[in-house]
C-alpha positions in Angstrom: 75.3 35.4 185.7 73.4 32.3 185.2 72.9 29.4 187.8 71.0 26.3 186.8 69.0 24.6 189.6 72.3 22.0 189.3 74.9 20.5 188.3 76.5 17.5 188.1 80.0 16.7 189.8 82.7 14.9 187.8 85.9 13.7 188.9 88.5 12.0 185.7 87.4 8.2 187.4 84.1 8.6 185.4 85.7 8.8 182.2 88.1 6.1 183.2 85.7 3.6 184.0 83.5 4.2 181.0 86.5 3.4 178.8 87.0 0.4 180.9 83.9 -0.5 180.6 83.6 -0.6 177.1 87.3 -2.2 177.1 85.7 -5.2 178.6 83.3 -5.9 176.3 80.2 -6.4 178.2 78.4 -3.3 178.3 74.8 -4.4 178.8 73.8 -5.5 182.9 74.8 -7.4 185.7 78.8 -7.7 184.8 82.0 -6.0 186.6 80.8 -3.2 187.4 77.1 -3.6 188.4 78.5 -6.4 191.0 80.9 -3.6 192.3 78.3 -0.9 193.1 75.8 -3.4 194.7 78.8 -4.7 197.0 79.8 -0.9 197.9 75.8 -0.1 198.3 75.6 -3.5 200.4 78.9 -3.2 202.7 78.6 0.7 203.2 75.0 1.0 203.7 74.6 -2.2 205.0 71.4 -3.3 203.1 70.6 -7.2 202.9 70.2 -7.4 199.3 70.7 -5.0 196.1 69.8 -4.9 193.1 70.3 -2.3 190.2 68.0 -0.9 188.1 67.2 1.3 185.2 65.5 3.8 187.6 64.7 4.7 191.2 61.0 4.3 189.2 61.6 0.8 188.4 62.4 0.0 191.8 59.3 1.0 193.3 57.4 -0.8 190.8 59.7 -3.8 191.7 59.3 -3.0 195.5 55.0 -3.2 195.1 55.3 -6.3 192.9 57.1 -7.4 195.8 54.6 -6.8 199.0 51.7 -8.7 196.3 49.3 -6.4 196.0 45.8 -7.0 194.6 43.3 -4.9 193.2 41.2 -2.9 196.0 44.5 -2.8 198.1 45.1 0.5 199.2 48.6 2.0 199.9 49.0 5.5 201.7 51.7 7.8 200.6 52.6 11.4 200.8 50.4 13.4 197.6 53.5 15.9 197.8 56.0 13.6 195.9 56.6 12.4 192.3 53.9 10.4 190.4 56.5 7.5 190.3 55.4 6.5 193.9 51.8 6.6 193.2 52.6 4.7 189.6 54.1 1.8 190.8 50.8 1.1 193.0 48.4 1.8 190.3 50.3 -0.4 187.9 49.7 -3.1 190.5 45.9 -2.6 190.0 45.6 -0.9 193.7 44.9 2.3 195.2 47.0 4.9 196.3 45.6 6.8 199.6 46.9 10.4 200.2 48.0 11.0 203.1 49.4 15.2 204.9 52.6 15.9 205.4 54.2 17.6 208.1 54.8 21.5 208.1 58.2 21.9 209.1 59.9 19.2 206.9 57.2 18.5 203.9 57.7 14.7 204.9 54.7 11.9 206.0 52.6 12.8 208.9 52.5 9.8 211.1 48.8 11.2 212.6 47.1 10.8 209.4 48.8 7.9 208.2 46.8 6.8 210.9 43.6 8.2 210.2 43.7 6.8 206.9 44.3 3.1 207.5 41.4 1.0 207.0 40.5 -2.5 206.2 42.1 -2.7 202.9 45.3 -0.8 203.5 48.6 -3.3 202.6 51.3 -0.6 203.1 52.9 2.6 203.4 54.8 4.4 201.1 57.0 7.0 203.5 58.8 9.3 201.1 62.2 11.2 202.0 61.6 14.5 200.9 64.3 16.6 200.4 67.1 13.8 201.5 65.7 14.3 205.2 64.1 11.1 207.0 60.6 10.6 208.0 59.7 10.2 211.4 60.7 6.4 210.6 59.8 4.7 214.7 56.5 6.1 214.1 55.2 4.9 210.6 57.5 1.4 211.3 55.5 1.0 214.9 52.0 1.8 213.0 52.8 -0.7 210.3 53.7 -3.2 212.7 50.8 -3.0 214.7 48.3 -3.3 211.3 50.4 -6.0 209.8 51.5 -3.7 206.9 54.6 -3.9 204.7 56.7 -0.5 204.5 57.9 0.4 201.1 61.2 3.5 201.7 60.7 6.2 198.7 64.5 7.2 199.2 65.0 8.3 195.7 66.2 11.6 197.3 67.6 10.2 200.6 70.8 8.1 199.1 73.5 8.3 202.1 71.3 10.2 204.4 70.3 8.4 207.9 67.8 7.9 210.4 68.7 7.4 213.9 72.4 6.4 212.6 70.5 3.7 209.6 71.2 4.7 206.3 67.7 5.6 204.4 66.7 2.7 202.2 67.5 -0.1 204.8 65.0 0.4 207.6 62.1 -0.6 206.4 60.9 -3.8 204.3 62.3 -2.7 200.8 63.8 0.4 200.0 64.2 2.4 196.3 67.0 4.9 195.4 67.9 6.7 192.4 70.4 8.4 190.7 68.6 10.0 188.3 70.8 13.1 186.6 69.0 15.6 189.1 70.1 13.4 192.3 73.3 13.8 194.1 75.1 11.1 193.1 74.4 10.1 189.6 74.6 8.3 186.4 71.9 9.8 184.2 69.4 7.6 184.8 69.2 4.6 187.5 68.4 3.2 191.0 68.4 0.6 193.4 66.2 -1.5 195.3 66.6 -2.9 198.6 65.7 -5.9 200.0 66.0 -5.7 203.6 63.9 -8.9 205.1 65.6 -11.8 205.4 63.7 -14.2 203.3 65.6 -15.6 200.5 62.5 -16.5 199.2 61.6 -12.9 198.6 65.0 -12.3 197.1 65.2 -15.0 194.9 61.4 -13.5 193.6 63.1 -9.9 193.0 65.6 -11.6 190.7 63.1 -13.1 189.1 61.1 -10.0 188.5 64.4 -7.7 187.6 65.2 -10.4 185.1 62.1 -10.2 182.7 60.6 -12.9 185.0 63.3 -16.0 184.6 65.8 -17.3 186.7 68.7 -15.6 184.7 70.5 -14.6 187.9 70.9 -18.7 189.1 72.3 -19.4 185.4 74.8 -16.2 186.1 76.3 -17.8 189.3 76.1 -21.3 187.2 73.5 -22.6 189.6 71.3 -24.0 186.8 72.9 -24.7 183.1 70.0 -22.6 181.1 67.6 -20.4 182.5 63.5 -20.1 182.3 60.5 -18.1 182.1 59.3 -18.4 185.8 57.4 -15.9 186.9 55.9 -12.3 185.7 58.7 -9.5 185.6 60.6 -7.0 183.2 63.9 -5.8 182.2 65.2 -3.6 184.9 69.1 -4.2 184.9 71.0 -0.9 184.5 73.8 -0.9 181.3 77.4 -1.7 182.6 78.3 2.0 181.4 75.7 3.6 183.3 77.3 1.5 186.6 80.9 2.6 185.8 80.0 6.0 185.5 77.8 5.2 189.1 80.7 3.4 190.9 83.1 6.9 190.8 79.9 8.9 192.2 79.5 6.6 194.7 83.7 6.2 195.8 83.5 10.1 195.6 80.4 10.4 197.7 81.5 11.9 201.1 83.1 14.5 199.4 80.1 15.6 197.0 78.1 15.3 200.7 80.8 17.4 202.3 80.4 20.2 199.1 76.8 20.3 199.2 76.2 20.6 203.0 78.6 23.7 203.1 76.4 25.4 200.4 73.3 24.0 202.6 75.1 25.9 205.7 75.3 29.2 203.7 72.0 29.3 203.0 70.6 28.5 205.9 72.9 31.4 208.0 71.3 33.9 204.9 67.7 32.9 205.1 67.4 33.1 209.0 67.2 36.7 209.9 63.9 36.3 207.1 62.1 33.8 208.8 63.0 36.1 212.0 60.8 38.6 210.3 58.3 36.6 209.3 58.7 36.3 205.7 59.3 32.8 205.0 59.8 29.9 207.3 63.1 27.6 206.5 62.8 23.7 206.4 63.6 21.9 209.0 65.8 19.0 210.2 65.2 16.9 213.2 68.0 16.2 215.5 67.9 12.3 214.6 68.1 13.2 210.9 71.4 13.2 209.1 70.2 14.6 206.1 72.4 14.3 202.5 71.6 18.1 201.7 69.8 17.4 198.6 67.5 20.4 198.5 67.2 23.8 200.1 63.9 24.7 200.4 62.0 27.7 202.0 58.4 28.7 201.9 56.8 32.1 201.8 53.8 33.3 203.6 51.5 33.6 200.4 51.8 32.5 197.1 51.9 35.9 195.4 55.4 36.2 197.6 56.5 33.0 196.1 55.4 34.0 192.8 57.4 37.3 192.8 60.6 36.1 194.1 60.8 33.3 191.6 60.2 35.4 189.1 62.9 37.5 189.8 65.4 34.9 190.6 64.6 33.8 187.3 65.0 36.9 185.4 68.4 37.7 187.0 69.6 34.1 185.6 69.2 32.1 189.1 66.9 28.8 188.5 65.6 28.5 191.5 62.0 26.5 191.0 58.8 25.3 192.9 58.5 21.7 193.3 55.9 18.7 193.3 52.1 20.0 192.0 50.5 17.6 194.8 48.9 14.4 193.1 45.7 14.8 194.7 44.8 17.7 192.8 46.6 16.6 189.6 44.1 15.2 187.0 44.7 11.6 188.2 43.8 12.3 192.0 40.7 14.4 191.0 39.4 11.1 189.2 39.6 9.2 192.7 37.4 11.7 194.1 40.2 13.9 195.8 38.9 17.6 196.4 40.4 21.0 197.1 41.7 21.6 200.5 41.4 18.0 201.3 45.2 17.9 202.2 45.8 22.2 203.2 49.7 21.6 204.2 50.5 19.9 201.4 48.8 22.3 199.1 50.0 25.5 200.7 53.7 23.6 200.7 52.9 23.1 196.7 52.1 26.7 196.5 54.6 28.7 198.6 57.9 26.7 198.5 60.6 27.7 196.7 63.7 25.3 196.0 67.3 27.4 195.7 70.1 26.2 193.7 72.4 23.4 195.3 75.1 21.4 193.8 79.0 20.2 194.7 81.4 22.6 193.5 79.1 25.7 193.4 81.3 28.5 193.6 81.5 31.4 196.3 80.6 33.9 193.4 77.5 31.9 192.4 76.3 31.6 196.0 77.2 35.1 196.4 75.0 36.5 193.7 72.1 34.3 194.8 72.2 35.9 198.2 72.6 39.6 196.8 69.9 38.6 194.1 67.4 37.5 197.1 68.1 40.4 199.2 67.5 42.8 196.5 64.3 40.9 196.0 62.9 40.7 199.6 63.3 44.2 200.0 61.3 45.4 197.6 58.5 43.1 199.0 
């Protein structure tokens, strides 16, 4: 049997508003459907202000242009997370500062976000790992009391929530995507949200999203042309990839409800392991409503890891590691990061492996990656 790592989740609506889409003529951004999925992000979630994007990596770079960063800024950030995050700050001409990252959930570690804060910090960059929250009172109570903006990495965390707010719309901006590997999808997009209440600052996101002119006051016939005002780039999604969005999203409880029940199964399976000491199983705080995005465990040594991952692979189960921390990447060794300069993070990086999790995985599937496992642990 083979299993991929995932799979997307299709009802007929997809299909039906692609062919919609196209019968309306307007296919490239900010038409029928675009309007609809910011409304249903906006009303559900309630965020103050979305706007669509060609990637949950766009809207970090759109979230940083927004907090005006200049060079010699520094902005701390989990180094177990995608290079995206650290991107969009280097692209700004500032510095990312790597910060450790709590055992039991792999997310930000309040305590050395405060350690690392000096003079020239301008923000944080909490990241959801795995769809659970970050310790969100903390990090919004430090960046409060140094006068720093808080950038949401939620790109994992879409419909997940904090202390009953949705990820995304707690802090100062907030970035989603829906990238084909996400839980909700459209092959490639993402969100940004604006959640001060400046209209000054949203009125400067449109003009950013929109190659750097006031496009979006011409498109509510505000202004008869539109100009070059500002710096900025093309990040409006296609109409197609927001039809195809707009179904995910009207389906999204259910895909929620389908993924948590495989979550459920795997974590009644990996329990009496971690009661023997093999592996320890992530963990969710009670405050956290997590989205179930990934299953994670991590083994007691790498060679462990290794093995089992091997062997999942071999019988056909793609099961997978995750992030290579960007502190010891190529990039971070150039800023002068060194081995065990962040040890959680790097034994995380090392020792975690990710099981397969998607809506509508079937009781056979899970069923053979449980035998599979056992077989596996027992012959460690």
């Amino acid at each position: 049997m083979n299993i991929p790592s995932n799979k997307p989740y299709w009802t007929e609506k997809e299909k039906k508003n692609v062919l919609d889409a196209l019968e309306r003529g307007q296919i490239s951004g900010d038409g029928y459907y675009t309007e609809q999925v910011s409304a249903l992000i906006e009303e559900n979630f309630g965020a103050r202000k979305v706007l669509m994007t060609t990637s949950g990596t766009h809207a970090l770079e759109m979230a940083v242009m927004l907090v005006g960063l200049e060079p010699g800024d520094e902005v701390i950030m989990p180094s177990f997370t995608f290079s995206s995050t650290a991107n969009a700050v280097v692209l700004n001409g500032a510095t990312p500062v790597f910060v450790e990252v709590k055992a039991e959930d792999l997310n930000l570690d309040p305590a050395d976000i405060a350690r690392k804060i000096t003079a020239k910090t301008k923000a944080i960059i909490p990241v959801h790992y795995a769809g659970v929250a970050c310790d969100m009172d903390r990090i919004m109570a430090i960046a409060l009391s140094h006068n720093l903006k808080v950038i949401e990495d939620a790109a994992q965390g879409v419909n997940a929530k904090y202390r009953g707010k949705y990820l995304g719309t707690i802090a100062d901006f907030g970035c989603y995507s829906f990238h084909g590997t996400k839980n909700y999808i459209c092959g490639e997009g993402g969100a940004l949200l604006v959640n001060q209440e400046n209209s000054q600052t949203i009125e400067k996101a449109e003009i950013i999203r929109q190659k750097g002119t006031d496009r979006c006051l011409f498109l509510r016939g505000d202004v008869s042309k539109y100009n070059w005002i500002d710096a900025g780039s093309s990040y409006s999604p296609s109409e197609l990839l927001m039809a195809v969005l707009l179904a995910q999203l009207e389906n999204m409880q259910e895909i929620t409800k389908k993924r948590e029940a495989v979550y459920r199964v795997y974590q009644n399976a990996f329990e009496p392991y971690e009661k023997r000491g093999i592996l320890k199983t992530m963990q969710i705080a009670r405050e956290c409503e997590p989205n179930y995005h990934i299953f994670w465990v991590i083994f007691n040594t790498q060679e462990k890891r290794d093995f089992v991952l091997k062997e999942l692979n071999r019988k056909g189960v793609a099961a997978s590691f995750h992030y290579l921390p960007l502190h010891s990447s190529p990039m971070g060794k150039k800023m002068g990061y060194k081995p065990n300069d962040l040890p959680v993070t790097e034994k995380a990086a090392k020792c975690l492996l990710r099981l397969p999790l998607y809506a509508g995985m079937t009781e056979a599937e899970l069923h053979y990656i449980l035998q599979s496992v056992e077989v596996i642990i027992g012959t460690l």
